[in-house]
VOBADREN-469183 format. One record per residue (C-alpha): residue number from 1; x, y, z. Coordinates in steps of 0.05 Angstrom, whole numbers. Each point is the difference from the previous one (the first is absolute). Layout:
# VOBADREN-469183
+-----+--------+--------+--------+
!  nr !   east !  north !     up !
+-----+--------+--------+--------+
! NUM !      X !      Y !      Z !
...
+-----+--------+--------+--------+
***
This chain:
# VOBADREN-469183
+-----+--------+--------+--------+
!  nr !   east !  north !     up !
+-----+--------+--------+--------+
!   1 !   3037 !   2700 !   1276 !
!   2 !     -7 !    -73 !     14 !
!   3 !    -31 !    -24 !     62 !
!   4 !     64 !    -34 !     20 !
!   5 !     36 !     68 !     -6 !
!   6 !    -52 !     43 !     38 !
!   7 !     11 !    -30 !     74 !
!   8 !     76 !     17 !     -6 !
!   9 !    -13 !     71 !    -11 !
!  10 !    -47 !      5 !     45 !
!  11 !     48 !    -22 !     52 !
!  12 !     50 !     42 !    -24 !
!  13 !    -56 !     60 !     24 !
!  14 !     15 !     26 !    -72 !
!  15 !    -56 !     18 !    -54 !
!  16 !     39 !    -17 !    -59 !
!  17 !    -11 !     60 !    -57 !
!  18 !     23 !     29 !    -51 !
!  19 !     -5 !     84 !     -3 !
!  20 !    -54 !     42 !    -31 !
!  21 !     38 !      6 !    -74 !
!  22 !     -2 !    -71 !    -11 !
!  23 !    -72 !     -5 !     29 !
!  24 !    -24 !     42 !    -53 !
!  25 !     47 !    -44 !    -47 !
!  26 !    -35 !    -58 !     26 !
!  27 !    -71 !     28 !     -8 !
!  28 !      8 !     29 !    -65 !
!  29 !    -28 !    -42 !    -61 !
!  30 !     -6 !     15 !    -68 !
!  31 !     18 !     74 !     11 !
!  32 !     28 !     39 !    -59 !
!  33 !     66 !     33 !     -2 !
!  34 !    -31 !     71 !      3 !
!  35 !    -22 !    -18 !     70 !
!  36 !     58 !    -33 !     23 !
!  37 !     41 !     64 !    -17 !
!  38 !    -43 !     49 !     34 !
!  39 !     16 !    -37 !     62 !
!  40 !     62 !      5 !     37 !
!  41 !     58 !    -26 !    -46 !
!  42 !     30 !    -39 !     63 !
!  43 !    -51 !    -53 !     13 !
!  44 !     66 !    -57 !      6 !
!  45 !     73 !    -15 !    -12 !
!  46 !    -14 !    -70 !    -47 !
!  47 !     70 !    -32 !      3 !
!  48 !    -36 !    -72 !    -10 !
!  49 !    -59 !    -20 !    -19 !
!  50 !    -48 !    -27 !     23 !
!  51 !     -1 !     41 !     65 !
!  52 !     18 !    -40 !     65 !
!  53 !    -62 !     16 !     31 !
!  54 !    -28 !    -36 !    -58 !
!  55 !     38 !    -71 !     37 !
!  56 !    -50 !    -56 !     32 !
!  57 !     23 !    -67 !     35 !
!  58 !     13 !    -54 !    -61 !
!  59 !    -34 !    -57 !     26 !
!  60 !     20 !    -47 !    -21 !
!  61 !     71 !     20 !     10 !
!  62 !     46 !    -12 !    -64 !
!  63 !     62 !    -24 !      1 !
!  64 !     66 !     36 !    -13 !
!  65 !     25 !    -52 !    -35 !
!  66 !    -59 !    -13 !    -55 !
!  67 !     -5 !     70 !     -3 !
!  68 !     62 !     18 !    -32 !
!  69 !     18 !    -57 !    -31 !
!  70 !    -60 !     31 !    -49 !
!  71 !     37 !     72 !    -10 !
!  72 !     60 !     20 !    -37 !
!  73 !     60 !      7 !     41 !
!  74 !     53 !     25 !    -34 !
!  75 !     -9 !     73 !     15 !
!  76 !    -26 !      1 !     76 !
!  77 !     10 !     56 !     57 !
!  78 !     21 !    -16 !     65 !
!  79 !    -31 !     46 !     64 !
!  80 !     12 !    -10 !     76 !
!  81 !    -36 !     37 !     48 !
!  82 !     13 !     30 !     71 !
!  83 !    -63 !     35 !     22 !
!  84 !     37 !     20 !     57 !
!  85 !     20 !     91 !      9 !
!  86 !     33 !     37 !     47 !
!  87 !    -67 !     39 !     11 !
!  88 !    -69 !     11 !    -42 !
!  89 !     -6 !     60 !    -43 !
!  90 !    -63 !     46 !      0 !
!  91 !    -22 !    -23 !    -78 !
!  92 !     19 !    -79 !      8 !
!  93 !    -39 !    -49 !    -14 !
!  94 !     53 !    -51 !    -26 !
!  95 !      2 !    -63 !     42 !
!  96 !     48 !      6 !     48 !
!  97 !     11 !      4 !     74 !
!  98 !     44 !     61 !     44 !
!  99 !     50 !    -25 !     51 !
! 100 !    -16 !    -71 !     -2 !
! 101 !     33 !    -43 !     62 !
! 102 !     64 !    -34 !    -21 !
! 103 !    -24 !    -66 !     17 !
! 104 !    -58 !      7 !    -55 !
! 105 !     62 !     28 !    -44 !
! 106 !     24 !    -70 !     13 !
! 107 !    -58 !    -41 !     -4 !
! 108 !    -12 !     41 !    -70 !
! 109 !     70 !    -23 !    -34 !
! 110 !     -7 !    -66 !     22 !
! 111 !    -72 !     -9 !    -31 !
! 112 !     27 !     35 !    -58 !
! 113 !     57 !    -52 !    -10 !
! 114 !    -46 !    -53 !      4 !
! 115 !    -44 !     27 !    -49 !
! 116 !     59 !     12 !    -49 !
! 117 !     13 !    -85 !      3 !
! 118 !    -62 !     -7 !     -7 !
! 119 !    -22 !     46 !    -69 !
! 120 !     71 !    -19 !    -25 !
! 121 !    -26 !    -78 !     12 !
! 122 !    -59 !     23 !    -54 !
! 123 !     32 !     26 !    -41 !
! 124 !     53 !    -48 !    -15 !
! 125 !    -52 !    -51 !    -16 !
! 126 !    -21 !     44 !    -52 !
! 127 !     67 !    -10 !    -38 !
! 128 !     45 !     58 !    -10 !
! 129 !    -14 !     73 !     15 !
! 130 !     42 !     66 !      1 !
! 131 !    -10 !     70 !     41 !
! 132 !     16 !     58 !    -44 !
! 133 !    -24 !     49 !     61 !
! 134 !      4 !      2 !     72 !
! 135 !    -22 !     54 !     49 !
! 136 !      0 !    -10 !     82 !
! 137 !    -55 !     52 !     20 !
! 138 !    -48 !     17 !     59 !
! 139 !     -4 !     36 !     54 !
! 140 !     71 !     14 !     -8 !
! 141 !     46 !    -63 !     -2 !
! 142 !     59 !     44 !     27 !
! 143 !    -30 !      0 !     61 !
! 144 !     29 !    -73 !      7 !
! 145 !     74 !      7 !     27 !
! 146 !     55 !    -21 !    -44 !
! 147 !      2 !    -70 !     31 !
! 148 !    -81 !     -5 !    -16 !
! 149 !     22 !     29 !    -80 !
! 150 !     45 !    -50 !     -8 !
! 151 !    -56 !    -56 !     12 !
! 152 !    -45 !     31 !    -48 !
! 153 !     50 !      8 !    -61 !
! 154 !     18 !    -71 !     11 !
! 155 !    -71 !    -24 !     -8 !
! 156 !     -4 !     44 !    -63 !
! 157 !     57 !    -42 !    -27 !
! 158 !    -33 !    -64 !     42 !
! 159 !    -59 !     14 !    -52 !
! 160 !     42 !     -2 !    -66 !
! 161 !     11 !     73 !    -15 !
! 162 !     70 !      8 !    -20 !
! 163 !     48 !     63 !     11 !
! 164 !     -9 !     42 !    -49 !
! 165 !    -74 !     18 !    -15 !
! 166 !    -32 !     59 !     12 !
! 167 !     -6 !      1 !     80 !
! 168 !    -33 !     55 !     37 !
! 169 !    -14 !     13 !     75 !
! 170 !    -34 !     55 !     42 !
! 171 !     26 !     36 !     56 !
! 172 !     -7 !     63 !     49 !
! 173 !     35 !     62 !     12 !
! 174 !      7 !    -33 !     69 !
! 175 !     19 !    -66 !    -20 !
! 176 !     44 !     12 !    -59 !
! 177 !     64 !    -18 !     51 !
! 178 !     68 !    -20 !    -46 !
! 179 !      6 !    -74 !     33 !
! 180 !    -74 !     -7 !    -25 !
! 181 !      8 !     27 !    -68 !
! 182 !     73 !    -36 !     -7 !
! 183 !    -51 !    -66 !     10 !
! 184 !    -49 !     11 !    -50 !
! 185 !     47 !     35 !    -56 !
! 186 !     50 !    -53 !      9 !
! 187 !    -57 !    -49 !      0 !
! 188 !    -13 !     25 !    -81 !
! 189 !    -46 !     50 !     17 !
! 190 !      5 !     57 !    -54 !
! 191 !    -58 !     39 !     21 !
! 192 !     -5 !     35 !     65 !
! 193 !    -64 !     37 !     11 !
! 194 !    -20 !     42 !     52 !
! 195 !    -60 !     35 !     18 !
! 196 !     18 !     80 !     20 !
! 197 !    -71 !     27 !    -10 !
! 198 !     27 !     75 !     20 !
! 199 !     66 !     33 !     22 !
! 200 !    -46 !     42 !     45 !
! 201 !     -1 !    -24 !     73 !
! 202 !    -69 !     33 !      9 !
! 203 !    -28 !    -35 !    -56 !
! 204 !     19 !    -63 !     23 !
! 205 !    -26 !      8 !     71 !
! 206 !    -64 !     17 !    -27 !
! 207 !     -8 !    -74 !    -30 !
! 208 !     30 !    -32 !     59 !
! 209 !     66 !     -4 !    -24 !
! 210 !     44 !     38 !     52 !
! 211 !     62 !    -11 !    -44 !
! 212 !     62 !     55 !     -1 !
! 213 !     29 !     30 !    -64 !
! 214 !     76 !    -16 !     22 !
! 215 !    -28 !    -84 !      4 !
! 216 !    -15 !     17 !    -68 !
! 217 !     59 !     28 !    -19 !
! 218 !     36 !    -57 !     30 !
! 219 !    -40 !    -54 !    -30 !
! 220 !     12 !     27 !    -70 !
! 221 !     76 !     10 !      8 !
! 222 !      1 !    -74 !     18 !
! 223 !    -37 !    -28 !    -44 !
! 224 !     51 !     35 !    -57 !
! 225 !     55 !    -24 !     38 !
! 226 !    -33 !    -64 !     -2 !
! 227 !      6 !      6 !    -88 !
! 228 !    -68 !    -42 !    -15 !
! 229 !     -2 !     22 !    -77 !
! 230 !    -75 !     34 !     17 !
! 231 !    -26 !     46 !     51 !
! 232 !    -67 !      9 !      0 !
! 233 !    -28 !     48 !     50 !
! 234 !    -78 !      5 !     16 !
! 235 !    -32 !     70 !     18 !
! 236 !    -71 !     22 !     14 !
! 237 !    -47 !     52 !    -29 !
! 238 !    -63 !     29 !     34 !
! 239 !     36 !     -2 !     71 !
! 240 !    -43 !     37 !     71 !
! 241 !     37 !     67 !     -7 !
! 242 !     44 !    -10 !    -60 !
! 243 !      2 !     54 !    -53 !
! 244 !     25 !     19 !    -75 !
! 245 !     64 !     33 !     39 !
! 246 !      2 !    -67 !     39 !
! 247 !    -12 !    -48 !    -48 !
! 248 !     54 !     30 !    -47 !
! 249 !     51 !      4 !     46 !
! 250 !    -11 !    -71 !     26 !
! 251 !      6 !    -13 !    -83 !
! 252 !     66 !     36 !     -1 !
! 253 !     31 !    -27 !     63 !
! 254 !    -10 !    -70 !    -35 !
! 255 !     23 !      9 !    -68 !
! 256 !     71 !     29 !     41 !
! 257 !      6 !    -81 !      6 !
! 258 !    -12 !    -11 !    -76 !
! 259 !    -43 !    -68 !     11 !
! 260 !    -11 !    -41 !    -59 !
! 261 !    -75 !     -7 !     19 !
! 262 !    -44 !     47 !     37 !
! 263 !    -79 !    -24 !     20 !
! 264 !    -51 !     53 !      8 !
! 265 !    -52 !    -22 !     46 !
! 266 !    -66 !     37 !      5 !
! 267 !    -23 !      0 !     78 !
! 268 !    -55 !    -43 !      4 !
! 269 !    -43 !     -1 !     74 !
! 270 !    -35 !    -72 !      8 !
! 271 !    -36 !    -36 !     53 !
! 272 !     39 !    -34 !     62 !
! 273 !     59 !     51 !    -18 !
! 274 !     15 !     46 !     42 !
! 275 !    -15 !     57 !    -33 !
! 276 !    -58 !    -35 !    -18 !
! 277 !    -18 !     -8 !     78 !
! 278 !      9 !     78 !      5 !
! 279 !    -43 !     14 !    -59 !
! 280 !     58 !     34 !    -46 !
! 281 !    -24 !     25 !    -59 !
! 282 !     46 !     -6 !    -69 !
! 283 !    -24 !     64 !    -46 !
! 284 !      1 !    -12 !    -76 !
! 285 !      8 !     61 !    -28 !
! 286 !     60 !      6 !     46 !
! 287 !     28 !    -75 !    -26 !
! 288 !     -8 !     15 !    -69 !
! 289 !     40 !     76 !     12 !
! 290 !     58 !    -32 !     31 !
! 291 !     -1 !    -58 !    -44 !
! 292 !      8 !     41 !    -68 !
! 293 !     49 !     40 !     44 !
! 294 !     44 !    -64 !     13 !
! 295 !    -11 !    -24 !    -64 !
! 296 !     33 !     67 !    -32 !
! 297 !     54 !      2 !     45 !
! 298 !     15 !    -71 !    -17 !
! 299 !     -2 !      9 !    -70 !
! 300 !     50 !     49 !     -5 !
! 301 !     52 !    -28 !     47 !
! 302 !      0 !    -61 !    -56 !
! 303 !    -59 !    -60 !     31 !
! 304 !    -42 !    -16 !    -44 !
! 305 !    -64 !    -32 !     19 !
! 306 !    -20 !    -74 !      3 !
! 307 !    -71 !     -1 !     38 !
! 308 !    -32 !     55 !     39 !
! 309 !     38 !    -20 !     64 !
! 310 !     71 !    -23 !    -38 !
! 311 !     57 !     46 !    -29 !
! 312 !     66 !    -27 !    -25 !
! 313 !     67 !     42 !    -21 !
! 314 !     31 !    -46 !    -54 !
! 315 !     -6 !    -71 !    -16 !
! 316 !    -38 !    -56 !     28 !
! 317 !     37 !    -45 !     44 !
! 318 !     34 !    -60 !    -48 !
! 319 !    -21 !    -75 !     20 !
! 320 !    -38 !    -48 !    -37 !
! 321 !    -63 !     15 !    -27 !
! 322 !    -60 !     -1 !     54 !
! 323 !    -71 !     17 !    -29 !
! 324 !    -58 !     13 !     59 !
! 325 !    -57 !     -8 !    -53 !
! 326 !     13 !    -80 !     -1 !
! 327 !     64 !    -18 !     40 !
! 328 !    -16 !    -27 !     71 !
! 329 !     31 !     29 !     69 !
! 330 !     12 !    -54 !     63 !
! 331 !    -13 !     39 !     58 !
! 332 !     21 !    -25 !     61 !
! 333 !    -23 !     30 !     73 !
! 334 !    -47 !     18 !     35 !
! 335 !    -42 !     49 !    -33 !
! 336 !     30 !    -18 !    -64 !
! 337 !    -33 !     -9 !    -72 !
! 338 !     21 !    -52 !    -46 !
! 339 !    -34 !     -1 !    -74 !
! 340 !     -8 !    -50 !    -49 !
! 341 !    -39 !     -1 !    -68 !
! 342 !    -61 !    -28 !     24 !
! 343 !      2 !     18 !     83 !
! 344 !     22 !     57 !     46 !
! 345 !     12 !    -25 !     71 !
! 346 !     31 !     30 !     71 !
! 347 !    -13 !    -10 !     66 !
! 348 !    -56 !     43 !     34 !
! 349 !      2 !     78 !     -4 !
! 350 !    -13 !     50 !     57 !
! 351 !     24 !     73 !     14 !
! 352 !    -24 !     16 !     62 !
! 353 !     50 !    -19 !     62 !
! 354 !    -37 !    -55 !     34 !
! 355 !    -22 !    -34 !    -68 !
! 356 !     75 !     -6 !    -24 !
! 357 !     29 !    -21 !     74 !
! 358 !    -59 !    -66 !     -9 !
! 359 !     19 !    -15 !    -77 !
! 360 !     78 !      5 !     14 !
! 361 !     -7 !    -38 !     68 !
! 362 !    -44 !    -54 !    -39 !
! 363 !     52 !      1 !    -59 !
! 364 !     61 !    -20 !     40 !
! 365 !    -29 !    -58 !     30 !
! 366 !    -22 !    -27 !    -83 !
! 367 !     14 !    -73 !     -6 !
! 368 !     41 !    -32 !    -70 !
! 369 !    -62 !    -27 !    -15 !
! 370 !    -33 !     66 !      8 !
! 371 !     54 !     42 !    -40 !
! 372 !     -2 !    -50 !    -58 !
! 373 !    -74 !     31 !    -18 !
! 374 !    -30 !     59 !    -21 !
! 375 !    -54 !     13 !     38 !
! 376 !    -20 !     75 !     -5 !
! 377 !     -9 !     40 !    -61 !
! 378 !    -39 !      8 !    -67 !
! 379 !     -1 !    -51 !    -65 !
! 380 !      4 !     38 !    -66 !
! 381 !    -38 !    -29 !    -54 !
! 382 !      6 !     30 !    -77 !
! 383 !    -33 !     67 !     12 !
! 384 !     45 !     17 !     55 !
! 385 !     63 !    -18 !    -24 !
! 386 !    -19 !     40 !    -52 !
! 387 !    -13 !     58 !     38 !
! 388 !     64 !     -9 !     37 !
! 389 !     41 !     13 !    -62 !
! 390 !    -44 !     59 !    -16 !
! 391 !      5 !     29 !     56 !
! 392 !     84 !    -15 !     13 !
! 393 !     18 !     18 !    -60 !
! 394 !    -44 !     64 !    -11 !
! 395 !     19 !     39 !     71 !
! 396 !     71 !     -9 !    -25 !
! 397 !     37 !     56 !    -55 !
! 398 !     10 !    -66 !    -43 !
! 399 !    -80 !     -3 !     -8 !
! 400 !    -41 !    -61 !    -34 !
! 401 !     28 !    -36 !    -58 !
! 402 !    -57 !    -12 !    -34 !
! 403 !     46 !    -54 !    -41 !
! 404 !     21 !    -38 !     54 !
! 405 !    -70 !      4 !     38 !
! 406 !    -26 !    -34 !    -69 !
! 407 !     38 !    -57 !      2 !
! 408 !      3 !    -12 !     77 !
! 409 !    -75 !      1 !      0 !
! 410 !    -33 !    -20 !    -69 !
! 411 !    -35 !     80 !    -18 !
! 412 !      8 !     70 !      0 !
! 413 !     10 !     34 !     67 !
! 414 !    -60 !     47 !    -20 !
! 415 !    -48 !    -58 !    -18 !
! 416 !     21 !    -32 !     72 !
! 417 !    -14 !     79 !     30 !
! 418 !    -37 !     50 !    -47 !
! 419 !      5 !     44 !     58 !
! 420 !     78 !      9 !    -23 !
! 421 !    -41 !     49 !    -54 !
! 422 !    -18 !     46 !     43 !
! 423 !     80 !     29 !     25 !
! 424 !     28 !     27 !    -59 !
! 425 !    -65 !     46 !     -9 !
! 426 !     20 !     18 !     70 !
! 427 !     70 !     18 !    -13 !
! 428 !     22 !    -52 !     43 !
! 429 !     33 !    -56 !    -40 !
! 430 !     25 !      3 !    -75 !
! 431 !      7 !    -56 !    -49 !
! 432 !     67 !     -1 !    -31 !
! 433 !     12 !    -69 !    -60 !
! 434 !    -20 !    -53 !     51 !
! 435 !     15 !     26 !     63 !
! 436 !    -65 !     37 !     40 !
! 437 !     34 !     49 !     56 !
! 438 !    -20 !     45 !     54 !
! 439 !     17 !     74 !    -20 !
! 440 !     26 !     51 !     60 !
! 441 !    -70 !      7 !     24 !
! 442 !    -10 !    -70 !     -7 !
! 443 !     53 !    -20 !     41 !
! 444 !    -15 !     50 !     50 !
! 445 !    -77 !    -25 !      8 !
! 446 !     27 !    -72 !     11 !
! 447 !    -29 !     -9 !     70 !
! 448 !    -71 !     12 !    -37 !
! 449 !     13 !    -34 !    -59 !
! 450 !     24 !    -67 !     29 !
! 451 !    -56 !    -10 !     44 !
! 452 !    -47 !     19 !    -53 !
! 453 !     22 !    -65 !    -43 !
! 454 !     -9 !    -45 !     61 !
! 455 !    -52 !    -55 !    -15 !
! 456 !    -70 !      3 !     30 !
! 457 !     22 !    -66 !     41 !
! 458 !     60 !     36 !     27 !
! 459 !    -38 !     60 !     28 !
! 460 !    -52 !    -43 !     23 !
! 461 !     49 !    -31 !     37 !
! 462 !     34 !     58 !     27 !
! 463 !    -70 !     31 !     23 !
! 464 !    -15 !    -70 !     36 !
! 465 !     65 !      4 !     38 !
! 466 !     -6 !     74 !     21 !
! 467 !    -71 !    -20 !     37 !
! 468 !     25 !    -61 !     36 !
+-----+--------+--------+--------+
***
């Protein structure tokens, strides 16, 4: 962490860490795979890479508009983030903050409107671009009254993302009102996902989320009533309390609502959480059990699987085509990541309470000048961008195409990343014409096998930031 950074967080009264699996990502060098899979398989959920924690200040700060004036932009994603919940689950460590005053609510959309002029301002001078994805996340943007929704669509269209693409936003059994999701749906939003975790109230309470099966209910019936063309409904294995009864009849209770995508989440227990505070434990053997469990019961009702968290009942959504390995994302928000070819940048990242009160109260009072920038994050040079399409495209059921990987980057995968050698001896990927894949057991030691391919400047990185 930068010396410029440190002070901040120490105001804040916050060490800034990350938890004990990604330690012993970060601290790990040069380890073979036999190792890495006689250690717990759920070491951390890699949806990007590099790793946040792996961010630094960018001095100097580059500018927005140089930036991607360098990057193709024909294929970008579009994300807007309100790191603002109705309370904090047990197991959170997303950046967001519970019950925020509705005067910081205010302050928030107003920042966020200037920021919107002022990336769109980039952009243009870039020459044309198009969004071919769009996603308002958090937190939970529902939280915002309908009044507050309609600001935030209009800045998605403010930014150049036209009806009609892909759209998805989050909500809560508590917040998923019919005003709210009338917004957002009539806004273009095609995806409404909401986080469940369990249909069992005494599940819930035991990771501080005090919420009542008939909200549930409620929320579901509304968000159908609602008619985005996808449901997708997030539930939680390796719960304080929950069992194989449990677990299946949470399963059951869902698939009643026949949601186009269901997300199984593994409970993970990290620092600054507060089950982390309390010193929750998350059992393996007990993940894995209810995982295959899930898994099965999925299987049969017709889902098949796309990654070790993702399971879809009939076709992807239709839009233009969006590829993560090499199209870029704007993210707008605080807390928010944006990603180009060449350099990853956000604001700051905290989880604890205090640290993400300072960041977001520091955020909304960012100049023009200051938005135009990036000044936090990590620049990716060849090795890393390489890695980033290794690892992207092998956590997914499409796996590696060892084709396309050739001509993006010049050589064979392997001779990038012998180490690819050692998972099919394993059992856990298969080579199939050009395309490298993750088999069942592959797929289901993902949180292993993604850290495992990090590069030794990543984890260094992430073991400097867990001892600031």
């Amino acid at each position: 962490m930068s010396e410029r950074a440190k002070p901040e967080m120490e105001r804040a009264g916050e060490r800034r860490r990350v938890g004990p699996e990604m330690e012993r990502a970060g601290e790990r060098r040069g380890v073979g795979l036999t190792s890495v899979l006689d250690a717990t398989r759920y070491q951390s959920y890699v949806y990007a890479y590099p790793h946040k924690t792996a961010y630094r200040r960018i001095e100097p700060a580059v500018s927005l508009a140089e930036l991607w004036a360098a990057e193709r932009r024909d294929s970008l994603f579009l994300y807007l983030h309100v790191p603002f919940c109705e309370q904090r689950c047990g197991f959170c460590n997303l950046f967001t903050r519970p019950v925020p005053p509705e005067e910081l609510v205010e302050q928030y959309l107003a920042a966020l409107a200037r920021q919107v002029h002022v990336v769109r301002r980039a952009l243009d001078q870039g020459g044309a671009f198009t969004f071919t994805r769009a996603a308002i996340g958090g937190g939970t943007p529902t939280l915002l009254d309908a009044r507050q929704l309609e600001q935030v669509v209009a800045m998605v269209r403010a930014m150049g993302a036209r009806n009609g693409i892909p759209m998805s936003v989050e909500t809560s059994p508590e917040t998923a009102l019919p005003d709210r999701l009338a917004v957002v749906v009539g806004g273009g939003a095609d995806r409404i996902s909401m986080g469940v975790q369990s249909f069992v109230e005494s599940e819930c309470r035991a990771v501080n989320r005090p919420q009542l099966a008939a909200d549930v209910h409620r929320a579901l019936r509304a968000i159908r009533d609602a008619n985005p063309a996808t449901l997708n409904i997030d539930l939680m294995y390796g719960l304080p309390g929950q069992t194989e009864d449990t677990w299946r009849a949470t399963l059951h209770t869902t698939l009643e609502y026949r949601p186009e995508e269901i997300y199984l989440y593994p409970l993970y227990v990290r620092p600054l959480t507060t089950l982390g505070r309390k010193g929750a434990e998350a059992v393996d053997q007990h993940r894995v059990a209810l995982y295959e469990q899930g898994k099965a019961m999925l299987f049969e009702a017709g889902y098949r699987q796309v990654s070790l968290r993702m399971f879809r009942r009939g076709p992807a959504a239709a839009g233009p085509i969006y590829c993560c390995q090499e199209d870029g994302m704007v993210g707008l928000g605080c807390g928010a990541r944006s990603y180009t070819r060449t350099l990853h940048y956000s604001s700051e990242w905290a989880v604890g309470a205090r640290g993400v009160r300072d960041i977001i109260d520091r955020w909304v009072r960012r100049t023009d000048e200051e938005f135009a920038v990036a000044d936090y994050g990590f620049v990716l040079d060849e090795d890393e961008q390489r890695r980033r399409w290794l690892i992207l495209s092998l956590l997914s059921d499409d796996g590696l195409d060892l084709a396309s990987y050739r001509a993006r980057f010049g050589a064979d995968a392997e001779t990038h990343f012998p180490e690819l050698a050692e998972l099919e001896p394993h059992g856990l990927a298969k080579r199939s014409g050009t395309t490298l894949a993750l088999t069942a057991e592959g797929l289901g030691r993902a949180d292993a096998l993604g850290p495992w391919l990090f590069s030794e400047a990543v984890r260094t990185r992430m073991a400097e930031y867990a001892l600031a």
